[in-house]
DSSP file (Angstrom, degrees, kcal/mol; ACC not computed):
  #  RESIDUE AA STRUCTURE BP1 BP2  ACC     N-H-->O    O-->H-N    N-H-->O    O-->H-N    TCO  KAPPA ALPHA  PHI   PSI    X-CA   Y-CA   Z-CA
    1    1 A X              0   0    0      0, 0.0    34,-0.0     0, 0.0     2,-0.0   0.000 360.0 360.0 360.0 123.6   -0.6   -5.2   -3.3
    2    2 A X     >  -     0   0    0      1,-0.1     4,-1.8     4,-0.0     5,-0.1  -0.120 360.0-116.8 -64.7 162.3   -1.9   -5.2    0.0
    3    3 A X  H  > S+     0   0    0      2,-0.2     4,-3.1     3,-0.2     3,-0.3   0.970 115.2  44.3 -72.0 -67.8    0.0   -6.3    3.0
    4    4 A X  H  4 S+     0   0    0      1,-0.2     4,-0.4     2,-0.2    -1,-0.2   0.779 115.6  50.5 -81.0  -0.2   -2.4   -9.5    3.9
    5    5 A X  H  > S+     0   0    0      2,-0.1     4,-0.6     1,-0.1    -1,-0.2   0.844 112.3  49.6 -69.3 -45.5   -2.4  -10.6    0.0
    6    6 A X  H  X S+     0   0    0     -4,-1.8     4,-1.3    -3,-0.3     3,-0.2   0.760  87.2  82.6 -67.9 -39.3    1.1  -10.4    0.0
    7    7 A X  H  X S+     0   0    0     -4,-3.1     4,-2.5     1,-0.2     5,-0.2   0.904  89.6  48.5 -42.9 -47.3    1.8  -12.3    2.9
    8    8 A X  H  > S+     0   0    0     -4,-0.4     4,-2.5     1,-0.2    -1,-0.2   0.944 107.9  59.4 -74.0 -26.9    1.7  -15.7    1.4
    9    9 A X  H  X S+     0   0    0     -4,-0.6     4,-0.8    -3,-0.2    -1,-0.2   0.986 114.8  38.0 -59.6 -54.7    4.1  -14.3   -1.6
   10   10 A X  H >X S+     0   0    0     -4,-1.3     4,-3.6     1,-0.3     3,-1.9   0.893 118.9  47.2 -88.4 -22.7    6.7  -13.4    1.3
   11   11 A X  H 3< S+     0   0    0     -4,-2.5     4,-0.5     1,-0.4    -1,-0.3   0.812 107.6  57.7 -51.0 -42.8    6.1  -16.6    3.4
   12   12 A X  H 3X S+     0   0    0     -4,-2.5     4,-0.9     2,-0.3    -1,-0.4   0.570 110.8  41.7 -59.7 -32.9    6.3  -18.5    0.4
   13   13 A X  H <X S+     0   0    0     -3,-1.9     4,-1.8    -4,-0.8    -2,-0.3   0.734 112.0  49.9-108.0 -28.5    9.8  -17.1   -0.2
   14   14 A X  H  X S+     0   0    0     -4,-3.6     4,-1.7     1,-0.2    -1,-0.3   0.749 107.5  54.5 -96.9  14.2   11.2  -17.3    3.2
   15   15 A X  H  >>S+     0   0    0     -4,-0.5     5,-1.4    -5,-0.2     4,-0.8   0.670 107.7  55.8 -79.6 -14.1   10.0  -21.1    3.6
   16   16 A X  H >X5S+     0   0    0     -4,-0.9     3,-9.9     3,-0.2     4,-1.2   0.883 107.8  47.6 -43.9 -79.2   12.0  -21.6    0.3
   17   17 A X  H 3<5S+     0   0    0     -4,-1.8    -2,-0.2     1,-0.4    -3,-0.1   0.697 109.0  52.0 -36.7 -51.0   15.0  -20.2    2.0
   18   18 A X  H 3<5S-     0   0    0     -4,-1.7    -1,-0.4     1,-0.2    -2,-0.2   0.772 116.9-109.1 -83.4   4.4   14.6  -22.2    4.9
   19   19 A X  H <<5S+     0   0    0     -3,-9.9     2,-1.5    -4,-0.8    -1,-0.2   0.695  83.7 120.9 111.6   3.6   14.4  -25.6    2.9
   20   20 A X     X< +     0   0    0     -5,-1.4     4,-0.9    -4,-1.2    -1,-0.3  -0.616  30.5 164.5 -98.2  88.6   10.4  -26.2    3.6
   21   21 A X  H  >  +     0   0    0     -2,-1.5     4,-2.0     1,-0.2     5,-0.3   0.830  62.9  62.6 -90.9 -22.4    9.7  -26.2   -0.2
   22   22 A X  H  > S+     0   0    0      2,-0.2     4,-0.8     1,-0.2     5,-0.2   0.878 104.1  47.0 -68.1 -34.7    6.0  -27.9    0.2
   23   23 A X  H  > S+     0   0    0      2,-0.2     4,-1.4     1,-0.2    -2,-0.2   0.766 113.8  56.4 -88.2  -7.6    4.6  -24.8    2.3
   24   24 A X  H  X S+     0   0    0     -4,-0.9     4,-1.2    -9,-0.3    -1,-0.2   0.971 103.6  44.4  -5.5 -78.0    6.3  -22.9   -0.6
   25   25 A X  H  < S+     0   0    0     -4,-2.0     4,-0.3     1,-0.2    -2,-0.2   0.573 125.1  39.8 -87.1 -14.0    4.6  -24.4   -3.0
   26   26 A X  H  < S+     0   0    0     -4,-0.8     4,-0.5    -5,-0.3    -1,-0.2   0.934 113.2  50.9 -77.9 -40.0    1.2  -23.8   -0.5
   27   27 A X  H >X S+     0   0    0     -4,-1.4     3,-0.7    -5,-0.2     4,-0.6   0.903 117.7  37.0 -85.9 -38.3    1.8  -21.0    0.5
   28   28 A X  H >X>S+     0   0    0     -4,-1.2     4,-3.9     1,-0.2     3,-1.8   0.962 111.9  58.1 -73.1 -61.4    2.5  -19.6   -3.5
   29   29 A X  H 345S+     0   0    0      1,-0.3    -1,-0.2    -4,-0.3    -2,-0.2   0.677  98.4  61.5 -41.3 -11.2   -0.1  -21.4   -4.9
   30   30 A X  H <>5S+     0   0    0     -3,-0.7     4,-1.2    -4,-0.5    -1,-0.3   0.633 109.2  47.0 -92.5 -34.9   -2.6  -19.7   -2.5
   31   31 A X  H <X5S+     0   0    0     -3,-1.8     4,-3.4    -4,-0.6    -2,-0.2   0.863  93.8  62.0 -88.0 -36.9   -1.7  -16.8   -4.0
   32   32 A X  H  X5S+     0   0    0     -4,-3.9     4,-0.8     2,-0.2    -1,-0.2   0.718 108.5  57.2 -31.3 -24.7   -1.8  -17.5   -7.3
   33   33 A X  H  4<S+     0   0    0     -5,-0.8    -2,-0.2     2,-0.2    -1,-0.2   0.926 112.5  35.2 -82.6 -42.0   -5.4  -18.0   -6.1
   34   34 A X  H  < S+     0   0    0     -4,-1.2    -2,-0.2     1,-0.2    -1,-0.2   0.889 127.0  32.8 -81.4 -37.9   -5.9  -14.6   -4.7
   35   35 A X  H ><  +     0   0    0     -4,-3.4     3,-2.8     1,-0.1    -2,-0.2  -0.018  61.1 171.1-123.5  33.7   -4.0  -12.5   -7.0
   36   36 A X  T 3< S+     0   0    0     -4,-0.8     6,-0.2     1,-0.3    -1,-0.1   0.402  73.6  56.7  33.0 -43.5   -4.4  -14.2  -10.3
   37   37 A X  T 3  S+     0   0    0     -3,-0.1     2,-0.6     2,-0.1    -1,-0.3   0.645  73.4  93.3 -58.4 -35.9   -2.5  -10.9  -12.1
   38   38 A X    X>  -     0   0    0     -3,-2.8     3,-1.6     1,-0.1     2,-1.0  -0.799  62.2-150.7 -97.4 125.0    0.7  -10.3  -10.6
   39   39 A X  T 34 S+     0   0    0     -2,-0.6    -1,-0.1     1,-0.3    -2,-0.1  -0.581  90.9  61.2 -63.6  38.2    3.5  -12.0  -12.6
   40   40 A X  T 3> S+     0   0    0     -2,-1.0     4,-1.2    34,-0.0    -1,-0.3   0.011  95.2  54.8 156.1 -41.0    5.7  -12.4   -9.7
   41   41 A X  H <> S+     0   0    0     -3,-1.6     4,-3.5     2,-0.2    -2,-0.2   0.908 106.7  56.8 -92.6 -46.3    3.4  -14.6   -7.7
   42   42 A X  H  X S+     0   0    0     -4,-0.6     4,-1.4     1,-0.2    20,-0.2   0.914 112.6  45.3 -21.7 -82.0    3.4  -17.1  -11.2
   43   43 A X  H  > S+     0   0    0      1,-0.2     4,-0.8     2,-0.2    -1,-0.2   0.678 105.9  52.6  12.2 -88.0    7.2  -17.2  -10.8
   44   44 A X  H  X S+     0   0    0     -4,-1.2     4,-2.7     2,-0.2    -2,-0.2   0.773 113.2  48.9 -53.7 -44.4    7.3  -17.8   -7.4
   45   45 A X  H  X S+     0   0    0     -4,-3.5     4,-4.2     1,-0.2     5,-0.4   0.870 109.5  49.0 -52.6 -41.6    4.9  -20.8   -8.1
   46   46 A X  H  X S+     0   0    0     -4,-1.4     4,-0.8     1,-0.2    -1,-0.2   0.775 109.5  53.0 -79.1 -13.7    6.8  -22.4  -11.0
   47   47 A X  H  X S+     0   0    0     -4,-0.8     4,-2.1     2,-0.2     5,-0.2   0.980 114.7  41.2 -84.0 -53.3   10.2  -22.2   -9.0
   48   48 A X  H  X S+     0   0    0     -4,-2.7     4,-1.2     1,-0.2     5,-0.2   0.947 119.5  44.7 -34.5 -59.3    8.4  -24.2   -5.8
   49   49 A X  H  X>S+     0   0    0     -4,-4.2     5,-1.4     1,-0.2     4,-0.6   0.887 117.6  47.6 -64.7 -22.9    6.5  -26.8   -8.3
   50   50 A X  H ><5S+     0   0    0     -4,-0.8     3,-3.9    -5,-0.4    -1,-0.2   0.995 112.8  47.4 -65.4 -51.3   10.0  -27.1  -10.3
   51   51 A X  H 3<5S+     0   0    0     -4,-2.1    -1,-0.2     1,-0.3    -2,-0.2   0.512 112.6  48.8 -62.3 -19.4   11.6  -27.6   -7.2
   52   52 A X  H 3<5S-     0   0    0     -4,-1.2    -1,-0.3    -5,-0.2    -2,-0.2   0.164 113.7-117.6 -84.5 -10.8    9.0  -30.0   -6.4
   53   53 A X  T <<5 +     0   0    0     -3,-3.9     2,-1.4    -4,-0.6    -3,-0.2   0.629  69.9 141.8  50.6  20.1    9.4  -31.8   -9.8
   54   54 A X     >< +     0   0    0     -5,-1.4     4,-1.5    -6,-0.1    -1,-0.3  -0.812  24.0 170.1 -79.7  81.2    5.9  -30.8  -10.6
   55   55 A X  T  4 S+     0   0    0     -2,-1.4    -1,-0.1    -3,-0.2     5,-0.1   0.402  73.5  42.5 -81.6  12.5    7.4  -30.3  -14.2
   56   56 A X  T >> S+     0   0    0      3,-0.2     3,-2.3     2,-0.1     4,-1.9   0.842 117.7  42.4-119.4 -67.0    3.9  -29.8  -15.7
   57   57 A X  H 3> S+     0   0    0      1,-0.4     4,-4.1     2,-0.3    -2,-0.1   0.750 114.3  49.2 -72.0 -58.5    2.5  -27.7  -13.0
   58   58 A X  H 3X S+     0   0    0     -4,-1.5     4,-1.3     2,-0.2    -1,-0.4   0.698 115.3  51.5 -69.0 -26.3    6.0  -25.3  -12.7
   59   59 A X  H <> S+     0   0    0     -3,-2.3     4,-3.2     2,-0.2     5,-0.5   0.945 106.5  50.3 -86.6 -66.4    5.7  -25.0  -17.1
   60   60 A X  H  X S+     0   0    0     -4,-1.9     4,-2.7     2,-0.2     5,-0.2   0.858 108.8  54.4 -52.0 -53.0    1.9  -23.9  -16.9
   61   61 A X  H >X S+     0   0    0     -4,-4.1     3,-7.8     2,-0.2     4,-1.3   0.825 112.1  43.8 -26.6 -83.8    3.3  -20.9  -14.0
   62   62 A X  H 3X S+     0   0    0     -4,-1.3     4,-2.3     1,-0.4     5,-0.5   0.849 108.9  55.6 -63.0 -30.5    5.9  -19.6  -16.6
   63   63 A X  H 3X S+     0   0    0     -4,-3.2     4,-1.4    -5,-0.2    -1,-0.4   0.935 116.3  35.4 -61.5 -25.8    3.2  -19.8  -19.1
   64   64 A X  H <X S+     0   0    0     -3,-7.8     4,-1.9    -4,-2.7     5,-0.4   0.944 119.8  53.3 -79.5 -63.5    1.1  -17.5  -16.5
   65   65 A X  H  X>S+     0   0    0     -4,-1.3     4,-7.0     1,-0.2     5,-0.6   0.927 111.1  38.9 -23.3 -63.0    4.2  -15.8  -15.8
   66   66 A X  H >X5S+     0   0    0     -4,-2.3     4,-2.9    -5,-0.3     3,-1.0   0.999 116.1  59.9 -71.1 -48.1    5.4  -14.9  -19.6
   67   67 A X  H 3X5S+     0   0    0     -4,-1.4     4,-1.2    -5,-0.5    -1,-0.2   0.805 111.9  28.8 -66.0 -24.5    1.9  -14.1  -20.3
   68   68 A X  H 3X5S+     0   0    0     -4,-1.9     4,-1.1     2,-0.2    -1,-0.3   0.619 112.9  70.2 -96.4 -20.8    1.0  -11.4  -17.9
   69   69 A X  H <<5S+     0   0    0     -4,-7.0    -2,-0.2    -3,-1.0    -3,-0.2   0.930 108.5  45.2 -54.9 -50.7    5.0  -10.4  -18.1
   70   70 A X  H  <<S+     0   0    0     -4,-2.9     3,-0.3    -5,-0.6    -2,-0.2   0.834 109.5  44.2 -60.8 -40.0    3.7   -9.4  -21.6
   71   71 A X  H  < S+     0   0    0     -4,-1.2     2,-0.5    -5,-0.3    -1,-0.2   0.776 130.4  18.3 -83.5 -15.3    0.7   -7.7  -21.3
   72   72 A X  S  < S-     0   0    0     -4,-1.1    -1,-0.3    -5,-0.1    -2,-0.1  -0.681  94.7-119.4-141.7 107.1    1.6   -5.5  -18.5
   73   73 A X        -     0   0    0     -2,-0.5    -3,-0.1    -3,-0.3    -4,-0.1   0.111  33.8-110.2 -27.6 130.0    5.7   -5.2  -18.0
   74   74 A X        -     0   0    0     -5,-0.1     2,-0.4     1,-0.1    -1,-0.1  -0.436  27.8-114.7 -67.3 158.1    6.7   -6.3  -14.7
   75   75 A X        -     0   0    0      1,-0.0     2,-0.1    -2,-0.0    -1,-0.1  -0.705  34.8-106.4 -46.1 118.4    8.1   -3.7  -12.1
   76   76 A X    >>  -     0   0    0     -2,-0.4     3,-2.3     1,-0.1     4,-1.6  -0.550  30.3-114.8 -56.2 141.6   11.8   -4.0  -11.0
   77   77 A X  H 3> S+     0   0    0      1,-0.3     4,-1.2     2,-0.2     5,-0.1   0.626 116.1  54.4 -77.9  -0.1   11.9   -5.3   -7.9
   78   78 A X  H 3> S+     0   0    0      3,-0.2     4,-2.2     2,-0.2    -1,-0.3   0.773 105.7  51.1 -83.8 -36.3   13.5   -1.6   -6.7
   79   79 A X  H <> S+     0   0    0     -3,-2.3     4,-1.6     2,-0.2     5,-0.2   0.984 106.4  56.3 -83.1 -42.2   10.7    0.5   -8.2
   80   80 A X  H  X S+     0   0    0     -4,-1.6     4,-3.1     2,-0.3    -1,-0.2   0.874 110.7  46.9 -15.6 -67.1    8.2   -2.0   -6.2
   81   81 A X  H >X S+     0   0    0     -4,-1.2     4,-1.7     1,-0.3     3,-0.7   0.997 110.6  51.6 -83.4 -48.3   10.2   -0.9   -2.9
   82   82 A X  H 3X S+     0   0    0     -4,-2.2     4,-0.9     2,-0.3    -2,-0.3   0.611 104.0  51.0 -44.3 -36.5   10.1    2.3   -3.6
   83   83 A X  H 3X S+     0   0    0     -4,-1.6     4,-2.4     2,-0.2    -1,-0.3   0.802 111.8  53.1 -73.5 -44.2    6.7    2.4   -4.1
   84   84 A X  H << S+     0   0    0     -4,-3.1     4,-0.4    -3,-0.7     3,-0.3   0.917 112.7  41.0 -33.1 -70.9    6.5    0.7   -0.8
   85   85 A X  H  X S+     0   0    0     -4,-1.7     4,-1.2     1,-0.2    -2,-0.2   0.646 103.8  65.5 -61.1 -28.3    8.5    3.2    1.1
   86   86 A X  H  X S+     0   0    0     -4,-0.9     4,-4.1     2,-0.2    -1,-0.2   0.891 109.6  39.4 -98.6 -56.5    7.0    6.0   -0.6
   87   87 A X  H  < S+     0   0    0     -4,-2.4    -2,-0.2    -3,-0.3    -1,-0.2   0.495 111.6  52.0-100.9  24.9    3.5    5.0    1.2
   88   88 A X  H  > S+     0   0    0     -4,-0.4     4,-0.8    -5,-0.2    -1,-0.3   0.624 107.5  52.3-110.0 -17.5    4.7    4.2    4.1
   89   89 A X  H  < S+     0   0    0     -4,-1.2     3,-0.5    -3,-0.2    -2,-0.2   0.907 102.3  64.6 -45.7 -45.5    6.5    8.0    4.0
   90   90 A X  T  < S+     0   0    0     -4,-4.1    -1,-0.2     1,-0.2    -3,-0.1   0.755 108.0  39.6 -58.7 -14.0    3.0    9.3    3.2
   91   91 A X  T  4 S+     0   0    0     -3,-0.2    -1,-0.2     6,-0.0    -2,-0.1   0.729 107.5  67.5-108.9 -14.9    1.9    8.1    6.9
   92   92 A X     <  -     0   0    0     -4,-0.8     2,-0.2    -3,-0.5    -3,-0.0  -0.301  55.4-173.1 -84.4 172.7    5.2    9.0    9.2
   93   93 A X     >  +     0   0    0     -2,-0.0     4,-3.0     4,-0.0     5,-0.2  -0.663  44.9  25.7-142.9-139.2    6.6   12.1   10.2
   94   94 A X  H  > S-     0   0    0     -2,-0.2     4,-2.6     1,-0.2     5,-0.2   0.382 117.9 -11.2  50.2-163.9    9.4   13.2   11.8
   95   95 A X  H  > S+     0   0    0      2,-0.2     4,-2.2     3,-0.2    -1,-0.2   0.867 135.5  52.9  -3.4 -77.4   12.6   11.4   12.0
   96   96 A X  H  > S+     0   0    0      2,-0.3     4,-1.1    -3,-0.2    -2,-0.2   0.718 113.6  57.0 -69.5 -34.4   11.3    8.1   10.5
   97   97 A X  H  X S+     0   0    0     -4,-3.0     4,-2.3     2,-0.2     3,-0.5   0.961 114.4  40.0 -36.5 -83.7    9.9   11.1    7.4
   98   98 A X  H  X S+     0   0    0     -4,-2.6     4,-0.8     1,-0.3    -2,-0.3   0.665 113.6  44.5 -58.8 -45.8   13.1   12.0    7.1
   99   99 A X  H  X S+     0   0    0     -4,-2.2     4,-1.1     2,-0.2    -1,-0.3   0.669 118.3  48.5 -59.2 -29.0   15.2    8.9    7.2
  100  100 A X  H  X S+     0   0    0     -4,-1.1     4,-1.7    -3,-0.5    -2,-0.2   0.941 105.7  57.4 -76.7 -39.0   12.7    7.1    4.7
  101  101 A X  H  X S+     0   0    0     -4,-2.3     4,-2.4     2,-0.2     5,-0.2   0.807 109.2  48.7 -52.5 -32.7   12.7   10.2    2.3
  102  102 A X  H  X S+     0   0    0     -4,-0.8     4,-0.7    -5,-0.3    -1,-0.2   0.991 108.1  48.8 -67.2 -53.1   16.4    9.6    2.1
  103  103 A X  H >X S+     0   0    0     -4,-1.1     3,-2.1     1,-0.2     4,-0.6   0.859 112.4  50.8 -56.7 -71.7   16.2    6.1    1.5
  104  104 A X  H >< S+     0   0    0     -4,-1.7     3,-3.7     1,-0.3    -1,-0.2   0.883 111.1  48.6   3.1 -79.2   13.4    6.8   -1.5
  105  105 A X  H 3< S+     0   0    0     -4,-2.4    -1,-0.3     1,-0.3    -2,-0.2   0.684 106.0  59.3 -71.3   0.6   15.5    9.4   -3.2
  106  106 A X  H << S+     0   0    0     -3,-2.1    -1,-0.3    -4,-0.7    -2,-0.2   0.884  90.4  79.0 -64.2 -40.3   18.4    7.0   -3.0
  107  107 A X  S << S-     0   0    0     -3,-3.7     2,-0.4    -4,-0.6   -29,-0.0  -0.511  76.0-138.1 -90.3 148.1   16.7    4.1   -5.1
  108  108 A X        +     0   0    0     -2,-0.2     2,-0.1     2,-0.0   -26,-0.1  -0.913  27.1 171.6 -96.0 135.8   16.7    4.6   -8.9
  109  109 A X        -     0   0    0     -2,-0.4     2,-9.8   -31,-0.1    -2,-0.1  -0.617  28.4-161.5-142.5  52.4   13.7    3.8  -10.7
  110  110 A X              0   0    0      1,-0.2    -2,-0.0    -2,-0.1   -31,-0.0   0.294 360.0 360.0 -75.0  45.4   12.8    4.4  -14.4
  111  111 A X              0   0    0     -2,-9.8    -1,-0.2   -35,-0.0   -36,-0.0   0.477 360.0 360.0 -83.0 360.0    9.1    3.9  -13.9
């Protein structure tokens, strides 16, 4: 997943946190748009629209959700950062190498 693809996924999650649950549900649903695939983004959607009491809207997600959970197994949200840290090791050196390499071989992962 790219970085600007991803962005509305994380936006989406911290305007949950802070209580803005319509740019949530904008912000996920825009991503739903872009990344049709990733089971995750589905989720993210049906908890806004639930939360939104868009009961119809929040069922069809977990139908996207379970259905793409099924054909291709989701990631744990650990193997994910790892995979993350792992290419952002591949570009550092030094120090910031060495203190991400720790962090890596810390997380457990059965991917």
């Amino acid at each position: 997943m790219e970085n600007e693809k991803g962005s509305n996924l994380w936006a989406g999650w911290a305007a949950m946190k802070l209580g803005d649950m319509e740019m949530a549900y904008r912000l996920f649903k825009e991503y739903v748009e872009k990344e049709p695939d990733y089971a995750y983004g589905w989720i993210s959607l049906a908890a806004a629209a639930s939360k939104l009491n868009k009961k119809e809207e929040a069922e069809d997600a977990r139908r996207n959700y379970r259905i793409l959970k099924e054909r291709n197994p989701y990631k744990r949200r650990e193997c994910e950062g790892k995979e993350m840290l792992i290419s952002i090791m591949n570009k550092s050196d030094g120090v910031i190498n060495e203190f991400i390499k720790k962090m890596v071989d810390e997380i457990e992962c059965d991917q």
